[in-house]
N, C-alpha and C positions, 0 to 999 in steps of 0.2 A: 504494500500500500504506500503510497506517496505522502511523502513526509517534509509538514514545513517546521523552517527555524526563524525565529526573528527575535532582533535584539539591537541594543542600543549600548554603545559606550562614550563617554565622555573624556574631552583631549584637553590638555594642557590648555590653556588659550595659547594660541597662536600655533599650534600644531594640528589642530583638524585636519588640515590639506593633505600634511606630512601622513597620518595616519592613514586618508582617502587613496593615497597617490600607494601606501604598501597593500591596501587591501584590493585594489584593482589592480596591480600590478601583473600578473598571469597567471589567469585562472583556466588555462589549458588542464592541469592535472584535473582540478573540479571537475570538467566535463565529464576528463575519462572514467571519472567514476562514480558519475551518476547525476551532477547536478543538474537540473534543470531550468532553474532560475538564481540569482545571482544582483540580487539590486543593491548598491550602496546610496545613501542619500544625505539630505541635510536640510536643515530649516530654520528660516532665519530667524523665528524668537525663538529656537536655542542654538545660536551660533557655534558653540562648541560641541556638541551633542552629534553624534553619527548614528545613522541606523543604516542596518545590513537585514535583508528579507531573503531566505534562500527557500529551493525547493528543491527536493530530492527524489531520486527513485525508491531511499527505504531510508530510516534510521539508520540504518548500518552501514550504509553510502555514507550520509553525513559524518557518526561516529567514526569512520578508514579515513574521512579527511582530515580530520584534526591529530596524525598520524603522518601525515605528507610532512617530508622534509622542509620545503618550499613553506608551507602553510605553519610550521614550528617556529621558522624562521622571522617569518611576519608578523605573527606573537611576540617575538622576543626583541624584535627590532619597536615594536609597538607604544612595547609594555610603558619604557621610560615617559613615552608621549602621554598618558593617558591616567585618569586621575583616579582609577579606579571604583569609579559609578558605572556602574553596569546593570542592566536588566536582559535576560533574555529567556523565551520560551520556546517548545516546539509541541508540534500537532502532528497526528494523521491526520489528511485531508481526505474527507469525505465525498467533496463535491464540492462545487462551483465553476466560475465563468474563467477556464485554462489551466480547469484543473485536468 
């Protein structure tokens, strides 16, 4: 079943972009293994604030990328940027409009 993740982390001021620019950086492996959607975003009353909406072919697609080198990496390059507010959740998707 198709499995979504969404979440939000908040950046340093003045490091948003820095954080945008490692989380869009190559998301070739994501495909290969499973993703399906892939949005990063942002919004201007909370300027430092990033949200990421992903979609998966399973949990366990999701769960094997956070396991990618690449994707350790972007974590760890991140980390220092970001103030440590974070939310995130995830769903089987049932249905709807691309699901």
């Amino acid at each position: 079943m198709t499995f979504a993740f969404s979440g939000t982390m908040r950046a340093q001021p003045g490091h948003r972009d820095d954080v945008i620019a490692l989380l869009l950086a190559d998301q070739s492996a994501l495909a290969e293994l499973g993703c399906l959607h892939y949005l990063v975003g942002t919004n201007d009353a909370e300027p430092d604030l990033v949200y990421v909406n992903e979609l998966w072919v399973s949990a366990e697609a999701h769960d094997a990328s956070l396991q990618l080198e690449s994707v350790r990496a972007a974590i760890q390059d991140a980390l220092p940027m970001l103030t440590g507010d974070f939310t995130n959740f995830g769903f089987e998707v049932v249905g709807g409009l691309g699901a």
